[in-house]
Structures are given as C-alpha cells and as structure tokens.
C-alpha positions as YAML, in Angstrom:
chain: A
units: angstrom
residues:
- id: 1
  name: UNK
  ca: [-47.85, -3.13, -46.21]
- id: 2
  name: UNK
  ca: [-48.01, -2.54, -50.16]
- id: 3
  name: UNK
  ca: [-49.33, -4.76, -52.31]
- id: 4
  name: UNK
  ca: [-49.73, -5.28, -55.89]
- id: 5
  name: UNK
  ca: [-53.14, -3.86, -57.39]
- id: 6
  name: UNK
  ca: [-55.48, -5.40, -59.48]
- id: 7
  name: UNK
  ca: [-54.45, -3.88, -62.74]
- id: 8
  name: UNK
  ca: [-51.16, -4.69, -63.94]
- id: 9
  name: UNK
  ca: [-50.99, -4.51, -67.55]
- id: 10
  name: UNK
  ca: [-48.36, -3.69, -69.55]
- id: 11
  name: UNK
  ca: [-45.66, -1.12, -68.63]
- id: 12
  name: UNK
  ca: [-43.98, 0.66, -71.63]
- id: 13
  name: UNK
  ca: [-42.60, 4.10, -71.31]
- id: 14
  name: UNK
  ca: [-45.21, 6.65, -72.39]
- id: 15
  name: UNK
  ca: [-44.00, 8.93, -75.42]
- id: 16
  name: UNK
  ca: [-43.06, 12.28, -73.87]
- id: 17
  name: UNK
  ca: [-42.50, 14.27, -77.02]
- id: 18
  name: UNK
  ca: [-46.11, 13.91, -79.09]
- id: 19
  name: UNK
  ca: [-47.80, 17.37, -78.61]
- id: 20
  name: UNK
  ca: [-50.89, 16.76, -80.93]
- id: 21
  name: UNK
  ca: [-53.63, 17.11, -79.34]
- id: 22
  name: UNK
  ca: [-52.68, 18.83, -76.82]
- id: 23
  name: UNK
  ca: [-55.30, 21.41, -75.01]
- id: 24
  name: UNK
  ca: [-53.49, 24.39, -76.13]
- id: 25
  name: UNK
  ca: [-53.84, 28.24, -74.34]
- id: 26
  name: UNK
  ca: [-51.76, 29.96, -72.11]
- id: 27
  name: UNK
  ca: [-48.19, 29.97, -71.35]
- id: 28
  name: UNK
  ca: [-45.18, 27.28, -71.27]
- id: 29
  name: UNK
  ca: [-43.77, 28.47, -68.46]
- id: 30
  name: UNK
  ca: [-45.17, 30.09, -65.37]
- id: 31
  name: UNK
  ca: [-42.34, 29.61, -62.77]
- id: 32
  name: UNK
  ca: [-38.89, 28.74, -63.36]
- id: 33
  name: UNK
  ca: [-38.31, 25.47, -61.37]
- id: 34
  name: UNK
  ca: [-37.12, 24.80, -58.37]
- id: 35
  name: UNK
  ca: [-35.40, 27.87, -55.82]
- id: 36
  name: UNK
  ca: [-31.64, 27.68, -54.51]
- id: 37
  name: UNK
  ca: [-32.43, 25.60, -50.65]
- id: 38
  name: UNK
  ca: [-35.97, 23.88, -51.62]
- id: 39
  name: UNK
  ca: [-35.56, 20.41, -51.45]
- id: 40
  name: UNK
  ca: [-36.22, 18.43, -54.39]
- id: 41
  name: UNK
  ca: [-38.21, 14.90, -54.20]
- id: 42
  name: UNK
  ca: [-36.93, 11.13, -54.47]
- id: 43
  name: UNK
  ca: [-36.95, 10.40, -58.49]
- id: 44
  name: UNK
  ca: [-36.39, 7.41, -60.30]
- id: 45
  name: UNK
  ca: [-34.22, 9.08, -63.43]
- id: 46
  name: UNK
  ca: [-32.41, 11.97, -62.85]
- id: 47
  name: UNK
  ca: [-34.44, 15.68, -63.17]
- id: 48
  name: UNK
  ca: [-32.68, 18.65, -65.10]
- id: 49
  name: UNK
  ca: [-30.50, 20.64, -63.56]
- id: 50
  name: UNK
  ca: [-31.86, 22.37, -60.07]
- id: 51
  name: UNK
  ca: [-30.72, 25.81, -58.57]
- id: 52
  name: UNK
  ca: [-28.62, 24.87, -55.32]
- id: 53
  name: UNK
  ca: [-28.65, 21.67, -56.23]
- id: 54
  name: UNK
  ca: [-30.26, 19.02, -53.88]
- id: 55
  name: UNK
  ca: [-30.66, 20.36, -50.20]
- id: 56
  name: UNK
  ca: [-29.28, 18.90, -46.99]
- id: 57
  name: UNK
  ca: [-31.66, 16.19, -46.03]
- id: 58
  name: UNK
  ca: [-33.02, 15.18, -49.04]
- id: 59
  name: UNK
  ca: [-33.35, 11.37, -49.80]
- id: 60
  name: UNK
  ca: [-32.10, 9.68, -52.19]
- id: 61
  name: UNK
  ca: [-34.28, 8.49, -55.26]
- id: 62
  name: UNK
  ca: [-36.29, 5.22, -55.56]
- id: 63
  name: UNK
  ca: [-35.40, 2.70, -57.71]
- id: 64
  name: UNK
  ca: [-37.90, 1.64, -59.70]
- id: 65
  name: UNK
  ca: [-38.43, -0.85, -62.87]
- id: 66
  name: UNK
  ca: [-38.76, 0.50, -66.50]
- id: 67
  name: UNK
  ca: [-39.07, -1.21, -69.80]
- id: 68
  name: UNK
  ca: [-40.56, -4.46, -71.26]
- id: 69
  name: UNK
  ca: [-43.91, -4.78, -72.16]
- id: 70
  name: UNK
  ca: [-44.66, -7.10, -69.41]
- id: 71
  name: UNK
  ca: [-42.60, -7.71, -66.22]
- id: 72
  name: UNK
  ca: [-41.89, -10.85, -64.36]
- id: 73
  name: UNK
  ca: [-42.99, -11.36, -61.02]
- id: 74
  name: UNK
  ca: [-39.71, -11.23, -59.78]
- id: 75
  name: UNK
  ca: [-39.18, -8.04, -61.11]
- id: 76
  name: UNK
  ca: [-43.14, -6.82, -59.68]
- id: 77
  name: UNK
  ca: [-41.95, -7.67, -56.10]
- id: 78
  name: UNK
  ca: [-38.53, -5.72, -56.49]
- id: 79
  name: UNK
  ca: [-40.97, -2.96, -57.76]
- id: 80
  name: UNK
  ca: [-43.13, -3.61, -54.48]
- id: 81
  name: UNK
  ca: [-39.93, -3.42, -52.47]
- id: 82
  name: UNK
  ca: [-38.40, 0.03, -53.80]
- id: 83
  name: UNK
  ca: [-41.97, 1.37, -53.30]
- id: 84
  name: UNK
  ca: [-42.31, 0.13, -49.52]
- id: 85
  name: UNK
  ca: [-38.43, -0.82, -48.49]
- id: 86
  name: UNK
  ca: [-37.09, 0.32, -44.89]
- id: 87
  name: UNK
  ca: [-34.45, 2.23, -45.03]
- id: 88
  name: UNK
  ca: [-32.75, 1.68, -41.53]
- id: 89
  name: UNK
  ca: [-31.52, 4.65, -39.97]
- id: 90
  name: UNK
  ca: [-27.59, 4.99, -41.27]
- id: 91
  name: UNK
  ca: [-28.13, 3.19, -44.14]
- id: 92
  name: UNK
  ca: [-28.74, 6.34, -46.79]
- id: 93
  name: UNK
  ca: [-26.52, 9.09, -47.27]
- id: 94
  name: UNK
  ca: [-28.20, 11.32, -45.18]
- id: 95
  name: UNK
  ca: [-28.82, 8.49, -42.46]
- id: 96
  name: UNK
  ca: [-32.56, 9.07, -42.42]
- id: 97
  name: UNK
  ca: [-35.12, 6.30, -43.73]
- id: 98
  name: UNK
  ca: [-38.56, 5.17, -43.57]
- id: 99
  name: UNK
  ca: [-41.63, 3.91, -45.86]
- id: 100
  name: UNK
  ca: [-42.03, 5.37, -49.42]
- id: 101
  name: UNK
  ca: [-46.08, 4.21, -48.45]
- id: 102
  name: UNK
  ca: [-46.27, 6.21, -45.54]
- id: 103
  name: UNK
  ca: [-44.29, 8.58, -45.50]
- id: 104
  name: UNK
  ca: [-42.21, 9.78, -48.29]
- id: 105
  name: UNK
  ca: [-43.71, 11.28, -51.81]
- id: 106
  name: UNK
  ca: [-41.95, 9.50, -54.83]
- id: 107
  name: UNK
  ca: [-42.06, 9.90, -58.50]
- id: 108
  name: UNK
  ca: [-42.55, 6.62, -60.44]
- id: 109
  name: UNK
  ca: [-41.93, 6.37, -64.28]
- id: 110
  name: UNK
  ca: [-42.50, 3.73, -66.82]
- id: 111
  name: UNK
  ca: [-44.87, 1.27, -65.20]
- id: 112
  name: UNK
  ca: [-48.06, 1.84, -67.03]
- id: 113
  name: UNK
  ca: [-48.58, 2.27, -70.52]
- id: 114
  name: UNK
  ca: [-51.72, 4.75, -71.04]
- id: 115
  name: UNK
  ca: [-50.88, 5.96, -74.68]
- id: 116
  name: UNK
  ca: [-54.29, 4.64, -75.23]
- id: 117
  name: UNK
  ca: [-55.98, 6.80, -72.25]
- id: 118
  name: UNK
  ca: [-53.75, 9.83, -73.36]
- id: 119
  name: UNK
  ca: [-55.08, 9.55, -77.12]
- id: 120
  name: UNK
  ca: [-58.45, 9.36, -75.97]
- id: 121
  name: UNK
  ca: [-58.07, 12.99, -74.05]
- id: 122
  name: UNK
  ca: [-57.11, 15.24, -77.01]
- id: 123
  name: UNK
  ca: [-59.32, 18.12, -76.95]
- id: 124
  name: UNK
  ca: [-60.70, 17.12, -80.30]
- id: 125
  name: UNK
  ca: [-61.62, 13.65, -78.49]
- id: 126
  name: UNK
  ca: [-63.15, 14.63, -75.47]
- id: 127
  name: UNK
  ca: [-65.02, 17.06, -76.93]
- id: 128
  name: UNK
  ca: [-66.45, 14.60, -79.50]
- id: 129
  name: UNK
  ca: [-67.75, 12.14, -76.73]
- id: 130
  name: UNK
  ca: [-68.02, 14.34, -73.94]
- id: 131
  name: UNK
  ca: [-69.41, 18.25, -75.21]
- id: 132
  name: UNK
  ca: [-72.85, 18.15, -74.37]
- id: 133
  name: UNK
  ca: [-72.27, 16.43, -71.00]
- id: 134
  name: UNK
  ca: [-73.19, 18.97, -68.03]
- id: 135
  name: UNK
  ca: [-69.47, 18.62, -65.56]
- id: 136
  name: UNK
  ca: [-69.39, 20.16, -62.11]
- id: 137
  name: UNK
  ca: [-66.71, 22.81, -61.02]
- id: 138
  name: UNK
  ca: [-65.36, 23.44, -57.42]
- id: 139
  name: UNK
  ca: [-63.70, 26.52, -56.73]
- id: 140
  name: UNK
  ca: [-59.97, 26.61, -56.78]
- id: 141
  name: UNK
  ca: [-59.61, 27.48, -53.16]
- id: 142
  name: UNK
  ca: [-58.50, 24.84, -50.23]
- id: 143
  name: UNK
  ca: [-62.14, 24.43, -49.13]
- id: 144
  name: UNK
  ca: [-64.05, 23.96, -52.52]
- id: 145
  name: UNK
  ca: [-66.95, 24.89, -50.94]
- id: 146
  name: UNK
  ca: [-68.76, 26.09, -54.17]
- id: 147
  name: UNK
  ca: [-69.85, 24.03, -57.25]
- id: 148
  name: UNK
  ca: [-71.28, 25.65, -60.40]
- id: 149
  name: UNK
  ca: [-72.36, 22.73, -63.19]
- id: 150
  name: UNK
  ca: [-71.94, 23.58, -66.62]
- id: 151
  name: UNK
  ca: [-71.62, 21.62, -69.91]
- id: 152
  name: UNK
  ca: [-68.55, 20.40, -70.65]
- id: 153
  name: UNK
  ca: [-67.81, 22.14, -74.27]
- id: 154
  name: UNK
  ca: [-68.59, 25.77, -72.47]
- id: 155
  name: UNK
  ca: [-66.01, 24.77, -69.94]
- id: 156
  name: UNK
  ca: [-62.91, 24.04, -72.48]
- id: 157
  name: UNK
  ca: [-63.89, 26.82, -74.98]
- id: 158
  name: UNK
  ca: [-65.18, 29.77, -72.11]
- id: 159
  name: UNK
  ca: [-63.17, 29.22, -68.77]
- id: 160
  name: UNK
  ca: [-60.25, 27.13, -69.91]
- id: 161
  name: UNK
  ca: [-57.49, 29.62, -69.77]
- id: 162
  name: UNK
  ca: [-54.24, 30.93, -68.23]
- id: 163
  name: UNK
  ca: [-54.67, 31.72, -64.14]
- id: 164
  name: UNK
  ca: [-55.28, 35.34, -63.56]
- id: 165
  name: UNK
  ca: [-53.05, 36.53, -60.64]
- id: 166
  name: UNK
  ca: [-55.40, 38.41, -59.47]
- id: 167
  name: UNK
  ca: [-58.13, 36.29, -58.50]
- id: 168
  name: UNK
  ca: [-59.12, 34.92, -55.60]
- id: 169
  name: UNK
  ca: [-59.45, 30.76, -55.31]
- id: 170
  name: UNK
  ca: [-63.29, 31.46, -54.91]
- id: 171
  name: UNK
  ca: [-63.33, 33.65, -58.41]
- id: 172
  name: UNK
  ca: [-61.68, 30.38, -60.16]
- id: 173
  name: UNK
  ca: [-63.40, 27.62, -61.62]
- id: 174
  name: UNK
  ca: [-61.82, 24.51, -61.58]
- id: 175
  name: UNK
  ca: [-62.89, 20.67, -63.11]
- id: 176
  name: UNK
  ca: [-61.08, 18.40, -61.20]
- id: 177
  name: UNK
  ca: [-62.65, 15.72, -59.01]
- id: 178
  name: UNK
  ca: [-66.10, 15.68, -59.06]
- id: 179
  name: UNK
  ca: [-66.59, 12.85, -62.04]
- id: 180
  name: UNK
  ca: [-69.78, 11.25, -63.11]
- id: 181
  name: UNK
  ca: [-68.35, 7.51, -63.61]
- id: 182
  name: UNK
  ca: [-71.31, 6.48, -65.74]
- id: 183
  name: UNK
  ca: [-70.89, 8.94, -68.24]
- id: 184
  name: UNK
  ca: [-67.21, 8.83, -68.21]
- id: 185
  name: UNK
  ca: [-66.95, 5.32, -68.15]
- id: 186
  name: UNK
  ca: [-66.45, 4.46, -71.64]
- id: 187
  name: UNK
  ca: [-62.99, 6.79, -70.64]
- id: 188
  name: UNK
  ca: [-61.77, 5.80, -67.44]
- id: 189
  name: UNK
  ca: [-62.02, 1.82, -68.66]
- id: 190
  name: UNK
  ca: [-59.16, 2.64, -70.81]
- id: 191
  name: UNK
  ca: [-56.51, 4.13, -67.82]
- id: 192
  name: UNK
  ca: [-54.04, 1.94, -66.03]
- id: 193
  name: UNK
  ca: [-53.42, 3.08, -62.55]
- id: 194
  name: UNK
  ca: [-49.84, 2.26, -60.94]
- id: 195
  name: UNK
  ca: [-49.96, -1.37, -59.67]
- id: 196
  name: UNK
  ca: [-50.01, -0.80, -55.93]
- id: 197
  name: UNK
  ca: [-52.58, -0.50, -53.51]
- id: 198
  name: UNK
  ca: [-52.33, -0.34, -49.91]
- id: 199
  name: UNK
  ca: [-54.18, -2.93, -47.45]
- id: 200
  name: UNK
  ca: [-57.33, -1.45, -46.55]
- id: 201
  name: UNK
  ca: [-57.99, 0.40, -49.43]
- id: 202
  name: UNK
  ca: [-59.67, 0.83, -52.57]
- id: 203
  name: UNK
  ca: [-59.43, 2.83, -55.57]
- id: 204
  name: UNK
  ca: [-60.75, 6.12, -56.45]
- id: 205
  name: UNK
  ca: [-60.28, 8.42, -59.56]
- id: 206
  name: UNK
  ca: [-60.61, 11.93, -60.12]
- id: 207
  name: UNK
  ca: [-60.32, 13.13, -63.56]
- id: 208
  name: UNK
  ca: [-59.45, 16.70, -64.45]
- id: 209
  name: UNK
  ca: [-58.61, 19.30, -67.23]
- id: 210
  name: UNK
  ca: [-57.16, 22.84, -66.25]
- id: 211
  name: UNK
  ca: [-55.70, 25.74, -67.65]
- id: 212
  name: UNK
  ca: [-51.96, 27.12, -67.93]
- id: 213
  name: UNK
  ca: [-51.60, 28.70, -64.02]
- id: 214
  name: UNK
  ca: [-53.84, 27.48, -62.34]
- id: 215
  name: UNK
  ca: [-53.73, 24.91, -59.46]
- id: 216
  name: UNK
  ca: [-55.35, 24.26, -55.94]
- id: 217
  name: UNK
  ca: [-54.09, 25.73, -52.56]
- id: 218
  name: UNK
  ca: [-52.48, 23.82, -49.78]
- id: 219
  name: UNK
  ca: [-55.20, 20.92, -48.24]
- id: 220
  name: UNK
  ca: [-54.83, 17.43, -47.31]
- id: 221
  name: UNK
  ca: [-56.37, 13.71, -47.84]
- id: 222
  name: UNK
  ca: [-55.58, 10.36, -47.92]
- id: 223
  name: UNK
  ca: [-52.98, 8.96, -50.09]
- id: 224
  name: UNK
  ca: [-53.02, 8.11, -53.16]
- id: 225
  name: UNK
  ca: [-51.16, 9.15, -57.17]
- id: 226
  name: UNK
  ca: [-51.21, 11.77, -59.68]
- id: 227
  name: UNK
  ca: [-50.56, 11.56, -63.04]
- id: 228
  name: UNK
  ca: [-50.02, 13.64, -65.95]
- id: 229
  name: UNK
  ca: [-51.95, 12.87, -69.37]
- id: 230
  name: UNK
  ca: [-51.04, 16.34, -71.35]
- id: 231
  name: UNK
  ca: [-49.04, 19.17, -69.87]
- id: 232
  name: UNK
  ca: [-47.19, 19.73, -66.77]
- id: 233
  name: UNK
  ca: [-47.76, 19.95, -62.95]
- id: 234
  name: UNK
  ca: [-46.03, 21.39, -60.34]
- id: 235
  name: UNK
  ca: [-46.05, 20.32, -56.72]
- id: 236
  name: UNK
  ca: [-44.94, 21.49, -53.03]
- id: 237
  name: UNK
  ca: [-44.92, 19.58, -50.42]
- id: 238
  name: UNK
  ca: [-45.03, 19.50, -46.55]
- id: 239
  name: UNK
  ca: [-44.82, 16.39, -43.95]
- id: 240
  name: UNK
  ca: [-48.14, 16.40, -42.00]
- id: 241
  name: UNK
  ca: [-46.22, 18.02, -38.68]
- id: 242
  name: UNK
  ca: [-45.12, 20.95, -40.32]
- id: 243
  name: UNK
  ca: [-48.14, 23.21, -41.78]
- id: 244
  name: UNK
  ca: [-47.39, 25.75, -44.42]
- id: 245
  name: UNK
  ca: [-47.86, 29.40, -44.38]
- id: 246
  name: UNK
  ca: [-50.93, 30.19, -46.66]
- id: 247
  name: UNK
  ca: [-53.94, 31.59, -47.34]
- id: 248
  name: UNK
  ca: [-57.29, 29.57, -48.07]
- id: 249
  name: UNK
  ca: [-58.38, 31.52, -51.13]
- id: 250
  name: UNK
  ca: [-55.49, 32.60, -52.33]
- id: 251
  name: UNK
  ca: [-54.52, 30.91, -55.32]
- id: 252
  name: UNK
  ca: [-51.62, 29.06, -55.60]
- id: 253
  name: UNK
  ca: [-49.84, 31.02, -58.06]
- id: 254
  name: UNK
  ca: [-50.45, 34.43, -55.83]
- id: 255
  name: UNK
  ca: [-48.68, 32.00, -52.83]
- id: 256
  name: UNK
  ca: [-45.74, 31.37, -55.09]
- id: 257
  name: UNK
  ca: [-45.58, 35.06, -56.05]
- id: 258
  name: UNK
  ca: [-46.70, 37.08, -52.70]
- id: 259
  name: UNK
  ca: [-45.37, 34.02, -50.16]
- id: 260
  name: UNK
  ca: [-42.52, 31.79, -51.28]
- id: 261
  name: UNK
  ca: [-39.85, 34.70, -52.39]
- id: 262
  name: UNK
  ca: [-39.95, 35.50, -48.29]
- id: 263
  name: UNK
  ca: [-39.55, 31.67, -47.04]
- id: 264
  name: UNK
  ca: [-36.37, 30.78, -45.54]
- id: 265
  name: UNK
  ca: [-35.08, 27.51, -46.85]
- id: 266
  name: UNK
  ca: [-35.86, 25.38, -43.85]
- id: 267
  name: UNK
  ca: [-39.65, 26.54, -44.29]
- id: 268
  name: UNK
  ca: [-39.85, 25.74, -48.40]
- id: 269
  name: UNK
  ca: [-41.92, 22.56, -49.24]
- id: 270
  name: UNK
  ca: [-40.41, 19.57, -51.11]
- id: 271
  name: UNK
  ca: [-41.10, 20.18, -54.55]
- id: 272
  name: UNK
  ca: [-40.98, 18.61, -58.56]
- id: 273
  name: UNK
  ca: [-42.58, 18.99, -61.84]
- id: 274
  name: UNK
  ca: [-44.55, 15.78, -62.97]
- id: 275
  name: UNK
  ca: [-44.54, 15.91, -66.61]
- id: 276
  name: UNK
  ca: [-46.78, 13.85, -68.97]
- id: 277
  name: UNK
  ca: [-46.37, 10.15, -68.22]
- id: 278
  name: UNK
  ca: [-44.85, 10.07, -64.73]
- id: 279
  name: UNK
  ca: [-46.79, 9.79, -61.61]
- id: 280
  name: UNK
  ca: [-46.03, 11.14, -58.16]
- id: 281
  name: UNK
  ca: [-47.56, 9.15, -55.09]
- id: 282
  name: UNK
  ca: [-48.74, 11.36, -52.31]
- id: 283
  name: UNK
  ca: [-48.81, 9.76, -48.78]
- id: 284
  name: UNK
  ca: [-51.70, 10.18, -45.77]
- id: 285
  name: UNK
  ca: [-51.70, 13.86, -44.52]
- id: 286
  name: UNK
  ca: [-49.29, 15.57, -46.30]
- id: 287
  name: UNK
  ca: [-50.20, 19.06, -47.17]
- id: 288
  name: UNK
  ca: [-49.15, 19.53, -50.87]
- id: 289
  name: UNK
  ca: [-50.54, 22.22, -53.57]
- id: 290
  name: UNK
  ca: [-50.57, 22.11, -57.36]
- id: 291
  name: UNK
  ca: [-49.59, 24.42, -59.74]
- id: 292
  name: UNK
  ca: [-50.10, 23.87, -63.75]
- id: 293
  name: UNK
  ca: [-47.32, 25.09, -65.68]
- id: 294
  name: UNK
  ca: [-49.33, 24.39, -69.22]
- id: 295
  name: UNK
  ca: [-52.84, 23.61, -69.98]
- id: 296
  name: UNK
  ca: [-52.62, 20.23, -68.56]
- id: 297
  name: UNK
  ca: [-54.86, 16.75, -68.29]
- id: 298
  name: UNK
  ca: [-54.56, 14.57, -65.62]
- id: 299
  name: UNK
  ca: [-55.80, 11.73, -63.40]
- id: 300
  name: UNK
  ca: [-55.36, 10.77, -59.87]
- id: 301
  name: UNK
  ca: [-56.22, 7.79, -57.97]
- id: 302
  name: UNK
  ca: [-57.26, 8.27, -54.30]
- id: 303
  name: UNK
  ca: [-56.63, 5.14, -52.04]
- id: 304
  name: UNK
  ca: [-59.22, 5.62, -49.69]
...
C-alpha cells in the first residue's frame, strides 16, 4: 500500500524556464530522444513529439494533481490513488494493469514546490557554503567500487565536464550518493520530497551534481524518486525479469552509442527525459541507467 509521507507542503509548479544559475559546461544535447519502437513511460502531461510514436504495449499515463498552493485531502487521496490504483486486466487500452508502486515507473509533475531548494544549488551558491567541504566520488561504473574524496570546489571547477566517450566507468568520477548529512544539512532541510512513502519504509537522499554526458550504467535497488534541480536526465528502463545487454564499465553513453543502434525493438528499455522540476519514481528491481543530457543537479530519495 502507498501512503502519504510526512512532508506535504505546498505544491506549485516549479518554473521550468529560469536558467541563471545554472552549472554551465558541455553540450545541450547529447542524444536525440527517444528511437522509432522504444517504448516511452506513463506521463502525467503530454511529452514532445516521439519517433514512432508510442509502442505497442505501452500504458497509458497517470493522472496526477497539479496546481494550488495547497491541496485538499480529497484531492491528496485521488493523488494516492493514481499513484497506487489497480488497473484490472481489460480495463486500459492495451488491457494490461497493475501497481504504479510496484511495478510501473511514472513521471509525476507539480506536487512539490522546491524553487527554494533549486535557488539554493546555483553554482555560485553551493560553492559559497559548500567549497572547502572534502565530497566523496564513486566511479561511474555499475559497481562503484572505487571512491576518491576531494574538496568540493576542485570537483565543480577540475572534473565537472562533458563525458568523454572514451572512457571507461572506472576512469569517471562521479558525485552522486555518498552525502555527508551534517554538513549538507543546512541544504537538504530546504527540499520537499514527493508525498508518498511506502509501508515499511523510510526515506533516504542522495544528492548529486554531474557533468553534460555523463551518467551511471545499468544496476538495481530499491525503489524510490529522482528529481531534477538544474539540467536534464535521461533514463532507460527494464522490468526486473528481463536483464539488459551491457557492460559493467562501460559508460552509459558508449552503451547508447556501441549497444542500442543494434537492439531490436522488443529488447529497448522504457525510456524519458526528466527535466528540471519533474520527478520519475523508480520501483523495486528494475534495472534502469542514467544519462545527463546537460550539466545537471539533482536529488533522489531512496525508500529503503
């Protein structure tokens, strides 16, 4: 079962236009969206236009509740519902169903308001508090086996950059995950995760900042969401029964270069681009891998 989460402030739509601020370097663009016979995910507004269109098999999008700066409780349990509704078999278009929770990724939109959070991680900002504090790397390969700590400031200004396709997920360093929550604090206080939880479970963030190309390889956890502060993200996605073809250290954009091109559309992942202010929920086990199309900041909250 879902249930509502501790935090439920308000829920504004999050400005998607404002670029100042943002961690600059590296390209716009480093793939060109989605490939005629992938399969794109459930969204609650429409995405722009996709090559071949949505594939046989694809569900249809979640509903979810936008607007007002608070929402009534009525409204919070219809949220709960389109998050964690049965759909019973013949009821969809496609005639397929199950939990959003468990089983199905989903994009949600408009239920937080972090304009706050987001002004607080301009590069100008987080360098100002957060410089001279020493931030540990994991390699950019599925393991992560290897950490290097550094100070913050050398991070952004040395190894924040566009993804060389060349390297190997070992050879890239990669600040995502691995958060001291006493220094960082005084910023995490100020983010509003998506108000749902699942019985069982508590919270968990992982805060990171990475440059234009780069991304982590095909892995697995628990569930949990991902959201996008500056920049953009793109994701592929496979059920837990069906593991993709990869290579541990191979970065993801080398997969989406020396790989994907040869898939046949039943083997491509699900797949969308989570911009800055939407949030995709992940569930249990799926394999899924990351790809930054821009210098991006984000946040993700692990229900483990």
């Amino acid at each position: 079962m879902v249930t509502g989460g501790a935090n439920s402030r308000s829920r504004g739509g999050l400005p998607s236009a404002s670029r100042r601020g943002l961690f600059r370097g590296g390209p716009k663009e480093v793939t060109s969206g989605v490939r005629p016979g992938s399969r794109p995910l459930p969204r609650r507004r429409s995405c722009r236009p996709m090559a071949g269109g949505r594939a046989q098999g694809s569900r249809r999008a979640a509903r979810l509740p936008e607007g007002g700066r608070l929402m009534a409780p009525a409204s919070r349990l219809l949220a709960l519902w389109a998050l964690a509704a049965v759909a019973l078999p013949g009821s969809g278009a496609e005639g397929d169903g199950g939990w959003y929770a468990f089983v199905r990724p989903v994009i949600l939109q408009g239920l937080t308001d972090n304009s706050r959070f987001r002004a607080l991680c301009s590069r100008e900002r987080l360098l100002a508090s957060f410089g001279d504090r020493v931030v540990r790397l994991s390699t950019a390969n599925t393991y992560s086996y290897h950490k290097v700590d550094l100070p913050f400031q050398e991070y952004v200004e040395q190894l924040l950059h566009p993804q060389d396709p060349t390297s190997l997920g070992n050879d890239t360093l990669y600040f995502f995950g691995d958060n001291n929550f006493t220094e960082w604090a005084s910023l995490f206080r100020h983010y509003s995760p998506p108000p749902f939880g699942l019985l069982g479970t508590a919270p968990a963030y992982s805060f990171g900042i990475a440059g234009a190309g780069s991304g982590v390889p095909f892995h697995w956890h628990g569930p949990g969401y991902s959201e996008v502060i500056y920049g953009r993200k793109r994701w592929f996605l496979y059920p837990p029964e069906k593991t993709p073809e990869f290579h541990p250290n191979k970065t993801t954009l080398a997969w989406l270069r020396d790989t994907y091109p040869a898939l046949p559309p039943s083997a491509r992942p699900l797949e969308c681009t989570i911009r800055a202010g939407e949030v995709l929920y992940f569930p249990d086990r799926w394999w899924h891998a990351t790809l930054n199309l821009d210098t991006s900041v984000f946040i993700s909250t692990f229900l483990g």
